[in-house]
C-alpha positions in Angstrom: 36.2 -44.5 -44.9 32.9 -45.8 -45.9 31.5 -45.4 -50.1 29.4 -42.4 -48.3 32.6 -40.6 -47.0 34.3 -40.8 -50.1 34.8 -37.8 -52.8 32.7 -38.1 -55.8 35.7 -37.2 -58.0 35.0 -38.7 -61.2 36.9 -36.5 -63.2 40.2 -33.9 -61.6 40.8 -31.2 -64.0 44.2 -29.6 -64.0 44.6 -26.2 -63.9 47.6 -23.8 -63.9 46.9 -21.3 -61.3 48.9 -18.7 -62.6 47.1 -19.1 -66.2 44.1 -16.6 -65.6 42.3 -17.9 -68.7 42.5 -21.4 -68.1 40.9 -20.4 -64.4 38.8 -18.3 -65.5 37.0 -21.1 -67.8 37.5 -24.0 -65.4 34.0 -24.2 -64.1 32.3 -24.3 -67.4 34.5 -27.8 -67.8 32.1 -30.3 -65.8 35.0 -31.5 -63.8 34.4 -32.7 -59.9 37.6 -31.2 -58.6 39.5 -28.9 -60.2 43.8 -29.6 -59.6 44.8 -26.0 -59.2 48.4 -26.8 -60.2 51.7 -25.3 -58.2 54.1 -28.1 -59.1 54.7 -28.9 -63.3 53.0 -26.4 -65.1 54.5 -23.4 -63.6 58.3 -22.4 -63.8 60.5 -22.2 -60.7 60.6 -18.4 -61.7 56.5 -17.7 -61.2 56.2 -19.9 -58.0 56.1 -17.7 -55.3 54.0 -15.2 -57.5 51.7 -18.8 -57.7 51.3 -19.4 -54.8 49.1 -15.3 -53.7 46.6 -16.7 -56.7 45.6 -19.5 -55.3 42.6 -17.8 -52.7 41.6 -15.8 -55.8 41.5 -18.7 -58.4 40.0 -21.3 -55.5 37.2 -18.7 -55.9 36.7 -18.7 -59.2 37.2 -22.4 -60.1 34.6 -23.5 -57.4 32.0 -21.2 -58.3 30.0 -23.8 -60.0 30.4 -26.8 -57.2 33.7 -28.6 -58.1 36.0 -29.4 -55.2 39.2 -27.7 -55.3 42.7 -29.4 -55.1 45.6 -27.7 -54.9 49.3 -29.3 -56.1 51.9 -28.6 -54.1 55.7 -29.0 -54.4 57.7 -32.2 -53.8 60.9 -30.0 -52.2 60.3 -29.6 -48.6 60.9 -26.0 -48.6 58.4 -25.6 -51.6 56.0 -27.6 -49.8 55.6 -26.0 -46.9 55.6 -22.3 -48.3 52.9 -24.0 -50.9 50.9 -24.8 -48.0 51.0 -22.1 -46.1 49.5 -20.5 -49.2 47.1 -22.6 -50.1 45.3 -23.6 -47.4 41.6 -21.7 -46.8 37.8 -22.7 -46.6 37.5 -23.1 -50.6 40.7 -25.6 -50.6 39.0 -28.9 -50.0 42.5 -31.2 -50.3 46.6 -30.9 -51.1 47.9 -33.3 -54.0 51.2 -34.6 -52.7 53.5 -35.5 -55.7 56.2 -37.5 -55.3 55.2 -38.7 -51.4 58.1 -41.1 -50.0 56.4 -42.9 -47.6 54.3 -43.1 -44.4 55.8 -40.2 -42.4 55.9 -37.8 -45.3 52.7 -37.7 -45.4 52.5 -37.6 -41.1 54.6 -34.3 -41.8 52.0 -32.8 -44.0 49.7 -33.6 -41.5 51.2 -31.6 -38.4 52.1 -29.2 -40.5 48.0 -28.8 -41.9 47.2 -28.8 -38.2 49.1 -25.5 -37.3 47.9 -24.0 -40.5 44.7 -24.4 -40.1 44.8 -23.6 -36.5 46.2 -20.0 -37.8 43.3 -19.5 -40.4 40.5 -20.2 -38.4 39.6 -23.1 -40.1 38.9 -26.8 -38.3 41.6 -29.2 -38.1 41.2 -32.1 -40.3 39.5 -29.2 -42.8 42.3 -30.1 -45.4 42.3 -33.3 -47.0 45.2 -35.1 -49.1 46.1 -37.2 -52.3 48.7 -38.8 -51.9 51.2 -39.4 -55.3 52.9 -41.9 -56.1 55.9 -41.6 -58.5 58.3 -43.4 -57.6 59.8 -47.4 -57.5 60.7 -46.9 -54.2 57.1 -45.3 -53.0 55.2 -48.1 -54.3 56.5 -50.6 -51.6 55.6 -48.5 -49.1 52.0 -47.9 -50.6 49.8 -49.6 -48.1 51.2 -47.7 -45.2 51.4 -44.4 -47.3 47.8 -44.9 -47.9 46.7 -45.6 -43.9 49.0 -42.7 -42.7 46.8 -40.1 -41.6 43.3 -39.4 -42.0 43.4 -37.0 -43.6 44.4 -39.3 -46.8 41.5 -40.2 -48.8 42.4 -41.0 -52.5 45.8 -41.9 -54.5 46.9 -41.9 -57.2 50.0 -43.3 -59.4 51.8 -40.4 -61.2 52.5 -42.5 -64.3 55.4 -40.3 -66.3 57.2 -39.6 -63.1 56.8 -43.3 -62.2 58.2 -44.5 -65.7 60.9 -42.2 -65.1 61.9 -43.6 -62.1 62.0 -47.1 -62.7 63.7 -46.4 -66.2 60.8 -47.8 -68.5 58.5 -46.2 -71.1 55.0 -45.1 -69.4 53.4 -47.9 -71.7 50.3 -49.4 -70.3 52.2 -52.9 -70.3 54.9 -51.6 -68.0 52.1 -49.4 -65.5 49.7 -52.3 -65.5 51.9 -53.7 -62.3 52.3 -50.5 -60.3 48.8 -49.1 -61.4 47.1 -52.3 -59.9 49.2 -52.2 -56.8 48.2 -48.8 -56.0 44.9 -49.6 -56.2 44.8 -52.4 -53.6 46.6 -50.3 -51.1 44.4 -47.7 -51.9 41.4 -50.1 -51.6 42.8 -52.3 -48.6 43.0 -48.9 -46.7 39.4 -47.8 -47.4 40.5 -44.9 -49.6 40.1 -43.8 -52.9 42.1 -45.1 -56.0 42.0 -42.7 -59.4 43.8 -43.0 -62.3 44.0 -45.7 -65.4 46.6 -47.2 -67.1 48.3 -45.8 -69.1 49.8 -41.8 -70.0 47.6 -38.7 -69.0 49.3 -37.1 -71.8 47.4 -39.1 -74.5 44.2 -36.9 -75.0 43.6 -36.6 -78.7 42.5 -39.8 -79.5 39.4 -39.5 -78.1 38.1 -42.9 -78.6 41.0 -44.8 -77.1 41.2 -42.3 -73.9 37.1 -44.0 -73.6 38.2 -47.9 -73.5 40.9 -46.4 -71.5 38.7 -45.3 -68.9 36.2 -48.2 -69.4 39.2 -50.5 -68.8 40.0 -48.1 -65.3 36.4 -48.7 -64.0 36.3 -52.4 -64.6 39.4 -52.5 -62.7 38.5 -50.6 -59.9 39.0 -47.1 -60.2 36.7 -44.5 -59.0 37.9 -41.5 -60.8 40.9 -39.5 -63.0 43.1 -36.7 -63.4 42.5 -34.6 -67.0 44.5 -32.6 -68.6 42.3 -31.6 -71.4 38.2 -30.9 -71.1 37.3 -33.5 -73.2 38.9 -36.1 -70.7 36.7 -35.0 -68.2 33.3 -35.2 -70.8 34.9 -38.6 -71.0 35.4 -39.4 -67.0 32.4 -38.5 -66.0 30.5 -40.5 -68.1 32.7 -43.9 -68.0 32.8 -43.6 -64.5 29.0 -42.9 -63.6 26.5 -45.9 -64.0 24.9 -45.6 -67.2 20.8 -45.8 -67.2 20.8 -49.0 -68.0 23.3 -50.7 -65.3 21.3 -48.7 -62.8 17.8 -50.3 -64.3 19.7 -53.5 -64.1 20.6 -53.0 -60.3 17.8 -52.1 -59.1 15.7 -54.9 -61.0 18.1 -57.1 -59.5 18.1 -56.1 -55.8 14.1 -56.3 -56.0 14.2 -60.0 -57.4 17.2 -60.8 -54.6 15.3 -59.5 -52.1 11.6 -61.2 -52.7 13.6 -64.3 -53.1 14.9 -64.1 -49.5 11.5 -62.7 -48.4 10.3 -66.2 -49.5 12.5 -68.2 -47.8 14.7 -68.9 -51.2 18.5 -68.9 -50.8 19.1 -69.1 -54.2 18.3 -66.4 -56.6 18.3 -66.5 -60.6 18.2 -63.5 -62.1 18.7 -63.0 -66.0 19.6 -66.1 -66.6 22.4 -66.4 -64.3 22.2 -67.7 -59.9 23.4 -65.0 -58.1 24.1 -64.6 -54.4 24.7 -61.8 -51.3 28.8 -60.3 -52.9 27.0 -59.8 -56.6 23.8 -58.0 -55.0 26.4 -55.8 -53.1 28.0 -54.9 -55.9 24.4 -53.9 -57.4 23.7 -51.8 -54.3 27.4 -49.9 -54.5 26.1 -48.8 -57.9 22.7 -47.5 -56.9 24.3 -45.8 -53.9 27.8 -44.4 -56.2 24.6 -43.1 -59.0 22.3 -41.2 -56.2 25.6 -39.8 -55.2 26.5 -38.4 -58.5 23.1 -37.3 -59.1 23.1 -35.5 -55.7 26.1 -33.5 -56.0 25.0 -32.5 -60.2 21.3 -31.6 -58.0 23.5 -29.2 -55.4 26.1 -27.4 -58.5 25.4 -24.0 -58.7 24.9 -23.0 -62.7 27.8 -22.0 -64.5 27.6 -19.0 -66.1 
């Protein structure tokens, strides 16, 4: 997957489906994607009554451009009745929690085919996000992440993680796992979310931003929220600011007269730099017209 292909999910916004108020409001939230939530938030009691508001709510939370992701259920038989719900034209892409390993998420995958076969809708229509949450999972990231292509982000799933290696979701002990998601995420050529540390965490507002900052720095291209004033947060720790974006640009122009002129060697700012710096300067033109396009295309919320 090249930068292009990729989601621009900056910030994921959960969102119980069978809360009407939270849906109702979800598009006034800023979020990229919206996680129309099956799995935690809604008690084994309301799932199948869940699972007929997800068409409805994909509607509503979508109406002012966000992608919409839906969360399914880790137990097979959950997963496949969430599917069968879930999957339509609004549903850009299933979040898998708990995924085991390469052929889980091959399952997922015949299983999308027939579905979407039934509904009219192109194969390959439904994307996934693959979750990982536990010890065992994480050795079998890499091929998790290549499995299908249909895969194009993950994600580690930090409390259910902790849980299952037996340690407190601290941002010592997820600093390992967090990173090692990321590579595989990276090595495969999809997209890593999430930071280090627990989503839960949203009232200090201030530590949530280094948080973030830290996530970027590292590699991450987006988060999960749990709370609106994560994803005020999000999308603007993970967007070039105005004046990293001067900076690239200023410094592609100077790279590229000074290879116009026969130079090999650029200084720029004080500093020499060469052809894997400059790339990085052209990823963060390319990731800021990207953002900008997709704000250009919303709709206005109302």
């Amino acid at each position: 997957m090249t930068q292009a292909d990729m989601p621009v999910w900056r910030s994921l916004m959960f969102v119980p489906v069978n809360v009407e108020k939270f849906v109702a409001s979800a598009h006034k939230r800023g979020a990229d994607a919206i996680i129309l939530d099956l799995e935690d938030s809604v008690p084994m009691a309301e799932k199948a009554k869940a699972r007929t508001l997800v068409h409805a709510a994909a509607e509503t939370v979508s109406q002012a451009g966000a992608d919409v992701v839906v969360r399914v259920n880790r137990p097979w038989r959950l997963t496949v009745r969430d599917i069968e719900a879930s999957v339509c034209a609004r549903v850009t892409a299933l979040s898998l929690p708990k995924v085991a390993d390469a052929s889980h998420i091959r399952a997922v995958a015949e299983i999308l085919d027939e579905v979407e076969r039934e509904n009219g809708l192109p194969v390959g229509h439904t994307r996934l996000l693959a979750m990982i949450e536990t010890a065992d999972a994480l050795f079998h990231a890499r091929e998790i992440a290549g499995a299908h292509p249909r895969v194009i982000a993950m994600t580690l799933g930090g409390e259910d993680f902790a849980l299952s290696a037996d340690m407190q979701p601290d941002p010592e002990a997820l600093f390992y796992p967090s990173q090692q998601m990321l590579l595989a995420a990276r090595a495969a050529g999809i997209v890593p979310l999430g930071f280090i540390g627990s989503i839960a965490e949203y009232q200090d507002q201030d530590k949530f931003r280094r948080t973030i900052r830290q996530a970027r720095r590292l590699g991450f291209f987006g988060a999960a929220c749990i709370h609106p004033t994560q994803v005020t947060i999000c999308n603007e720790e993970f967007a070039p600011g105005d004046d990293e974006v001067a900076t690239a640009r200023a410094m592609i122009d100077a790279y590229d007269e000074a290879i116009a002129a026969g130079r090999g060697s650029v200084e720029f700012q004080g500093q020499m730099i060469d052809e894997p710096v400059v790339d990085r300067a052209r990823r963060t033109l390319a990731l800021a017209e990207r953002i900008n396009a997709r704000q250009n295309a919303a709709a206005p919320a109302s």
